[in-house]
C-alpha positions in Angstrom: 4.0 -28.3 10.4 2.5 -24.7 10.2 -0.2 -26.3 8.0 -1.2 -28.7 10.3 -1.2 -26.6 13.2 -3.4 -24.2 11.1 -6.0 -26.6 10.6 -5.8 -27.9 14.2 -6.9 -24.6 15.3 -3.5 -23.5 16.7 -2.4 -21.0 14.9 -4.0 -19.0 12.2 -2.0 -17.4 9.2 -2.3 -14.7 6.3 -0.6 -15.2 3.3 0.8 -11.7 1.5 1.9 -10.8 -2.2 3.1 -7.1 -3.0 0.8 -6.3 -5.9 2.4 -3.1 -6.5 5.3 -0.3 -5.2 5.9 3.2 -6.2 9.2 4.7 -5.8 10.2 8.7 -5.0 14.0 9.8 -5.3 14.8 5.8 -5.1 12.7 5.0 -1.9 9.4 3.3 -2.0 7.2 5.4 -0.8 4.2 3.6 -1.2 2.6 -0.3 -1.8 -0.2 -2.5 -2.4 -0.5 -5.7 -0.5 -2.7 -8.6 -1.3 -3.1 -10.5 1.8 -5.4 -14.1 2.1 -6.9 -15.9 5.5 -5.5 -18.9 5.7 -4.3 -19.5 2.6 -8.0 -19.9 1.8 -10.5 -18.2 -0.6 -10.6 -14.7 -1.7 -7.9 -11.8 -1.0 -8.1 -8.6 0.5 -5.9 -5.7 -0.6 -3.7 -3.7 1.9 -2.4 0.1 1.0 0.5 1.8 2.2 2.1 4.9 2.5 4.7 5.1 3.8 6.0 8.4 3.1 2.6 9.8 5.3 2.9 6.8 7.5 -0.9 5.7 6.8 -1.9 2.4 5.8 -6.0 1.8 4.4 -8.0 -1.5 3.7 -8.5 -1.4 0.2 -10.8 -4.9 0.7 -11.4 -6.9 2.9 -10.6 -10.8 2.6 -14.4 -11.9 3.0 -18.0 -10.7 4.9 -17.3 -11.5 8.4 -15.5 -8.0 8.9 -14.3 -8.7 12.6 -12.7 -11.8 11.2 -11.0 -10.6 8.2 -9.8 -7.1 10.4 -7.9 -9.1 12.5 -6.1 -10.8 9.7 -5.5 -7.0 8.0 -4.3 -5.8 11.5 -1.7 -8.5 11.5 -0.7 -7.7 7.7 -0.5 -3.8 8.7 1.9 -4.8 11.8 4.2 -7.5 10.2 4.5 -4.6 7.1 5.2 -1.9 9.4 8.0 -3.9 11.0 10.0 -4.5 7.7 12.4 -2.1 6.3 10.5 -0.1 3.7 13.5 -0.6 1.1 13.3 -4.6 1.3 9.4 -5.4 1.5 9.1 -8.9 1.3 6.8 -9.9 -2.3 5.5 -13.0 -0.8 5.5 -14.4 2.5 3.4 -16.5 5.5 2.6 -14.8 8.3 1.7 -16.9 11.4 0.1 -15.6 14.4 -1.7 -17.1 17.8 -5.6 -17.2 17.6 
């Protein structure tokens, strides 16, 4: 159903993998997110650290930058919202267009 609502236009989605995690005293304290534009073409890489509470756009998913920040935006948001200690390694974000 999400697919078809993505390519109706509807909805748009980013699809994440955790690349990489570093742990301090047992708590991740920082990761690498790969994150792609719906579910189509090349991915972008997310970085975060959560011990500093910063976050930085490694790359972007493609050229058109105001396109591909609002997909990173989402990514930072729905990563920010998890608990640090149970980061999801894949996953389908949905959002409104």
């Amino acid at each position: 159903m999400a697919l078809q609502m993505m390519e109706d236009g509807v909805i748009r989605t980013a699809r994440i993998k955790l690349k990489s995690k570093t742990r301090q005293k047992k708590k991740i304290a920082a990761a690498v997110y790969e994150y792609q534009a719906d579910c189509d073409g090349e991915w972008g890489e997310i970085y975060f650290d959560f011990e500093k509470g910063r976050q930085k756009i490694l790359w972007l998913v493609d050229w058109d930058t105001t396109k591909s920040r609002i997909y990173a935006k989402r990514v930072i948001d729905f990563i920010l919202k998890q608990d640090s200690e149970e980061l999801p390694k894949e996953r389908l974000i949905a959002f409104e267009k």
